[in-house]
N, C-alpha and C positions, 0 to 999 in steps of 0.2 A: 504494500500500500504506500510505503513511501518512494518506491520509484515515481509513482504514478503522481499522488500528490505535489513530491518536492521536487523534483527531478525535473520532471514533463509540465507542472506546473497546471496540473488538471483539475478540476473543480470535481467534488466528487460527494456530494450529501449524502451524508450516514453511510459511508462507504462501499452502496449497494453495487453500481458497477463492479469495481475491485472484489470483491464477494463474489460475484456471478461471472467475473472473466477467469477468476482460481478456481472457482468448480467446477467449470465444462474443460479447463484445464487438465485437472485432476482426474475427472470422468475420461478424458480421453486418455488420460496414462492408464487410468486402471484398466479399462476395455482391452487397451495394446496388452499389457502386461500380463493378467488376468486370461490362461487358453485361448490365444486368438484364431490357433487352426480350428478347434474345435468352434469357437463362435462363427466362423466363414464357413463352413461345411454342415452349421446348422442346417435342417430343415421350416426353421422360423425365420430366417434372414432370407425373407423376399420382399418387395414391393411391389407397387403398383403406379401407373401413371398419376393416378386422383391421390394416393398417399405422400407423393413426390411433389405435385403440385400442390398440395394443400402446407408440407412443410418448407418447399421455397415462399410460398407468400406469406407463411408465419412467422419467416425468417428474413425479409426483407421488411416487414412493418417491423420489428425487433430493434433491428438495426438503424431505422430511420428514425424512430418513434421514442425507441427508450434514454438517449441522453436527455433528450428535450424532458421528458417527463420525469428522470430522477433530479435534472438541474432547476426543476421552478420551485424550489424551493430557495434556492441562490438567492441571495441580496445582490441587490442594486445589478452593476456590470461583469459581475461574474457570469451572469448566465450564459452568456457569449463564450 
């Protein structure tokens, strides 16, 4: 958290970003680390076109949407 704060000079309220960029972080080492032949050779790892499309568009309003929304709490010209 203090790369991001001090370093990068980030604006970050109640440190929810930083939180949620360490966890999917995290999630993706465990996943690697954690039998990844056996998780790719599952027979539960399939998708579908409407599964894919539904989590690109959940992941692009994420992305657009969430700094704006943990930042309005920001005083004055921080929110920027």
């Amino acid at each position: 958290m203090a790369i991001c704060v001090e370093v990068l000079g980030a604006t970050d309220m109640g440190g929810s970003i930083v939180i949620h960029a360490f966890g999917a972080f995290y999630g993706l080492a465990a996943s690697y680390f954690f039998q990844p032949t056996r998780a790719a050779s599952s027979g539960n790892n399939q998708s579908g076109m409407q599964s894919e499309l539904i989590a690109l568009i959940g992941s692009i309003f994420l992305y657009i949407y969430w700094p704006s929304f943990n930042g309005a709490l920001a005083a004055n010209g921080a929110q920027q």
